[in-house]
N, C-alpha and C positions, 0 to 999 in steps of 0.2 A: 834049400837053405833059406831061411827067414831072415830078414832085412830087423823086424825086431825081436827080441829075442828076453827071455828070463833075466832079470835084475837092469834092466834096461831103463834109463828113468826117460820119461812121455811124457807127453802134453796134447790133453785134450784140443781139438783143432774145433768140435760141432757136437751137437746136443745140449741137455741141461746140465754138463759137468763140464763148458767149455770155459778153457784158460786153464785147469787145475791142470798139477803136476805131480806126479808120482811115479813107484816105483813097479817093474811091471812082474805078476806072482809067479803068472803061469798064459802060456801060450797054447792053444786047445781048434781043432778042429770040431764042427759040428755038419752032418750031412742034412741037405733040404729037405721041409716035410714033406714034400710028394715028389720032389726029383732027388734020389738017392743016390745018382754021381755026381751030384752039385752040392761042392763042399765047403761051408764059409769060415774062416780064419778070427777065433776069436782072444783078446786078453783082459786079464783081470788086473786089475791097478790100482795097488795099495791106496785104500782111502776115497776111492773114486768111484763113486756110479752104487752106494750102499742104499740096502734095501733091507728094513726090517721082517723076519724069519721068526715065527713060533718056536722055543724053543721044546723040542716032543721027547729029552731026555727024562728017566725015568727020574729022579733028583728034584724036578719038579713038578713031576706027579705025583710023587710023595707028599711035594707041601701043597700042593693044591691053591699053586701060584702061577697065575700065566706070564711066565718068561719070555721076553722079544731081545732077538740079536741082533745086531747091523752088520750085514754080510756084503761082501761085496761081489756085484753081479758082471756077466762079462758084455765088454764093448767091442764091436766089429774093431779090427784091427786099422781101417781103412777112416776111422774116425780117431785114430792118435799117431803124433808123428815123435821124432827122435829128439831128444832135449836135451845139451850141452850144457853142464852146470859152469863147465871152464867160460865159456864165451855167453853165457846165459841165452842162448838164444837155440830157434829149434833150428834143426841141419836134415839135409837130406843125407840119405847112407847107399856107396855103392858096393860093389866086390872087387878086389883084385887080385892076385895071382904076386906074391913077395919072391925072396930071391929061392926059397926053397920050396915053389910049386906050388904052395899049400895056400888056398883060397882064403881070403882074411876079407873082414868088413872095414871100411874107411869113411870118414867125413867127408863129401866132394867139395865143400868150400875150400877148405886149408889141407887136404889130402891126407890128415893124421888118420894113420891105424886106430882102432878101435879094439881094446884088451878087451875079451871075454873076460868072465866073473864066473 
C-alpha cells in the first residue's frame, strides 16, 4: 500500500518544478535498466514536470503541420510529498488499523483519517 496515492494533491519538495502543487494522475512502477528486480515508484502530476511531444496522429499528417503537445512526464515519487489544502501546508502520512480492522491512511500531525477519492 502506497503512502501516495491517485487524486492525491503534492507538492513538489526538489528539481526544476520545486514548490508547484498539483494533483497526482497516476501512480506507476518502472523496473531498472540493467537491474530488473530493482523497481522505482513513479507519479505524474497534473500540470507538473510537462514536456513538449510531437504530435504523430494521422490529422496532422494530413495537414502537413507539425503539432507539439505538453504532456506531462513522471517524477520519482520520493521527489513529492503530501499537501493539505485544509492547513495549506505539506504533512507526513502514516497507516493505521480503525475500529473495523481495515488499514486506513492518516495525517501524523493532527491524526485525521484521510477519505480516499
Amino acid at each position: 500500500m502506497r503512502k501516495i496515492r491517485r487524486g492525491d494533491s503534492v507538492k513538489v519538495i526538489t528539481g526544476s518544478n520545486k514548490n508547484k502543487i498539483g494533483v497526482v494522475l497516476s501512480v506507476y512502477m518502472k523496473s531498472h535498466k540493467y537491474k530488473a528486480d530493482i523497481k522505482k515508484c513513479f507519479v505524474i502530476v497534473k500540470g507538473v514536470n510537462l514536456r513538449k511531444i510531437k504530435d504523430k496522429s494521422k490529422a496532422s499528417q494530413l495537414t502537413n503541420k507539425c503539432v507539439f503537445i505538453e504532456k506531462e512526464q513522471g517524477i520519482d515519487i520520493s521527489n513529492v510529498v503530501y499537501y493539505d489544502y485544509n492547513n495549506k501546508s505539506t504533512e507526513k502520512i502514516g497507516f493505521r488499523y480503525d475500529a473495523d480492522r481495515k488499514k486506513e491512511r492518516y495525517i501524523k500531525s493532527n491524526l485525521q483519517s484521510i477519505v480516499s477519492s
